[in-house]
C-alpha positions as CSV (number, residue, x, y, z in Angstrom):
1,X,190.8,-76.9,196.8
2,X,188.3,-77.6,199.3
3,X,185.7,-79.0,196.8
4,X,188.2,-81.2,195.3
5,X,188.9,-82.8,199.0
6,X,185.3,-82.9,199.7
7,X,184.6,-84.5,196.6
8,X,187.5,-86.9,197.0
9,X,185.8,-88.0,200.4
10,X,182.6,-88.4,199.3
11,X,183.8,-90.9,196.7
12,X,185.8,-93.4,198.5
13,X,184.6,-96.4,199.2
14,X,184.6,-95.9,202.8
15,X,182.9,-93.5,205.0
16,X,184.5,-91.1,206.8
17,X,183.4,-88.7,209.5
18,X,182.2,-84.8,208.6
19,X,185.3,-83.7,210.5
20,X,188.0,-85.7,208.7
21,X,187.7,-82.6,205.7
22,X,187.7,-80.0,208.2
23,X,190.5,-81.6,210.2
24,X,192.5,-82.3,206.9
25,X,191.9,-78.4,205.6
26,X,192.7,-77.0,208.5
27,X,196.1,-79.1,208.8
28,X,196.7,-77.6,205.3
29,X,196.2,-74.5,206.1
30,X,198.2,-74.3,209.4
31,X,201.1,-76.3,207.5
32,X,201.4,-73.0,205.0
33,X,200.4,-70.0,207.6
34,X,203.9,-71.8,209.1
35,X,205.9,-72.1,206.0
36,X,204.6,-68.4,204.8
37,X,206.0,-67.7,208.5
38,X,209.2,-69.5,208.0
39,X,209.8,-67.9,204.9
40,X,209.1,-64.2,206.0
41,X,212.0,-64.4,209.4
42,X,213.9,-66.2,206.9
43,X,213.7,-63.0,204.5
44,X,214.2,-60.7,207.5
45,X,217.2,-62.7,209.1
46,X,219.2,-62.0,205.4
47,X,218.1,-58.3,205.4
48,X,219.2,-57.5,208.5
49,X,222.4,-59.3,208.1
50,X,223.1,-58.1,204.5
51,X,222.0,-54.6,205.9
52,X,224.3,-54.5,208.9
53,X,227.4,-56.3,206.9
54,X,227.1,-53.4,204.6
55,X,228.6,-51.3,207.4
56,X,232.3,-52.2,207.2
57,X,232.0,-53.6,203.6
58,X,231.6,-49.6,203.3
59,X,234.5,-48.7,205.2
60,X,236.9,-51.4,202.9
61,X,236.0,-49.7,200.3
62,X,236.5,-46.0,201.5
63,X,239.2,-47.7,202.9
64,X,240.4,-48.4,199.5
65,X,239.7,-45.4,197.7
66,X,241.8,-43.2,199.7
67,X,244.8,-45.8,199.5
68,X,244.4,-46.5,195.9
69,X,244.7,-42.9,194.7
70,X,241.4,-42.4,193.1
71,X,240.9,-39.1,195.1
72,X,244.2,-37.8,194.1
73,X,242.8,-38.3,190.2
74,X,239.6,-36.8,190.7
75,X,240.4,-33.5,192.2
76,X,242.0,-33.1,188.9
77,X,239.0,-32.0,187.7
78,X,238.7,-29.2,189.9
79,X,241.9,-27.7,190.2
80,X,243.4,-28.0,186.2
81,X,240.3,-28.3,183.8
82,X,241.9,-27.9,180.6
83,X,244.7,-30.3,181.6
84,X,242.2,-32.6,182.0
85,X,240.0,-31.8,178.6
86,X,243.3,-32.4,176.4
87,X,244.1,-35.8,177.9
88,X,240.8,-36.8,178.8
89,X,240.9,-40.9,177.5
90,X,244.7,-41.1,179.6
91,X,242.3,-39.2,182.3
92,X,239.7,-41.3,182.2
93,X,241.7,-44.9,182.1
94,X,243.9,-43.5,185.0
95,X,240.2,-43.0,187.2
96,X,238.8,-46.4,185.8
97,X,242.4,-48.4,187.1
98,X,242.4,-46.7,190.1
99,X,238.9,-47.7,191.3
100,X,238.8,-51.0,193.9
101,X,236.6,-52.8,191.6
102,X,236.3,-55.5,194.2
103,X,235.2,-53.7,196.8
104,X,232.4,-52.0,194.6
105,X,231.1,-55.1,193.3
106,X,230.9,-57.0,197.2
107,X,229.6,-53.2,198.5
108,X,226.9,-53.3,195.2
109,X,226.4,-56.9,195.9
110,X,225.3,-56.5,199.8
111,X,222.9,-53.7,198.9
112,X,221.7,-55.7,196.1
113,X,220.7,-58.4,198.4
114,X,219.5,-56.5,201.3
115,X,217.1,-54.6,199.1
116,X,215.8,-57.8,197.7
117,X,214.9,-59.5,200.6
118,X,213.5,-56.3,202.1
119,X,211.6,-55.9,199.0
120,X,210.5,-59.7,199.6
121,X,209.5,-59.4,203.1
122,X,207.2,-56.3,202.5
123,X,206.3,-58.3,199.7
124,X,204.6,-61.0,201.7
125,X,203.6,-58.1,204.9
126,X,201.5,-56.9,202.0
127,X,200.0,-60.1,201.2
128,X,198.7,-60.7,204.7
129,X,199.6,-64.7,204.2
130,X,200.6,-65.0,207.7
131,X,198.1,-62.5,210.2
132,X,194.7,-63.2,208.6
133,X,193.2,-66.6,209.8
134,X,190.4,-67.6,208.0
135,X,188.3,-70.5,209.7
136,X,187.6,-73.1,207.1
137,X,183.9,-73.9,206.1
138,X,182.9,-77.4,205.0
């Protein structure tokens, strides 16, 4: 990129001083040090929110499992096995209609999106877009 600019300089039809490159490079730079910056608090900020929503998005839905009666179905398996292997597809559909499928899918959801943008932060953190500052040679 910087011998395209210099190149475009040196072929206009005007002359322009040795520091117009540098000046215009180092603008360029500085403009994406701040977006990579932006975008890395940006990445944190829905992390940490996604991350500390999950809390009672996880008590809903424990919440819900112990008023829908999915507890009640699973212990089944414990206490009366062979009840349970002779009806096992009326088993089964009882567990799956007793789950809270909404509250699984926002609870999945969250943790889905937290672990993205964490994923995305560290992402960049390993990149080093935003520490290293390299001065600009012309």
């Amino acid at each position: 990129m910087q011998d395209k600019l210099v190149e475009i300089f040196k072929k206009a039809k005007y002359k322009s001083s040795p520091d117009l490159v540098f000046s215009v490079l180092t603008k360029i730079d500085t403009h994406e040090k701040r977006v990579a910056k932006l975008k890395l608090r940006i990445g944190a900020f829905i992390g940490l929110a996604s991350l500390a929503g999950l809390i009672p998005v996880f008590e809903i839905l424990l919440d819900n499992l112990a008023h829908s009666g999915f507890y009640e179905y699973f212990s089944l398996i414990f206490s009366d096995g062979s009840l349970i292997l002779s009806y096992w597809k009326e088993f089964a559909f009882s567990l799956a209609e007793s789950l809270p499928t909404t509250s699984i899918i926002f609870t999945l959801f969250l943790m889905f999106i937290s672990l993205l943008s964490f994923r995305y932060v560290l992402k960049q953190i390993n990149q080093n877009q935003f520490i290293n500052f390299e001065p600009l040679s012309v």
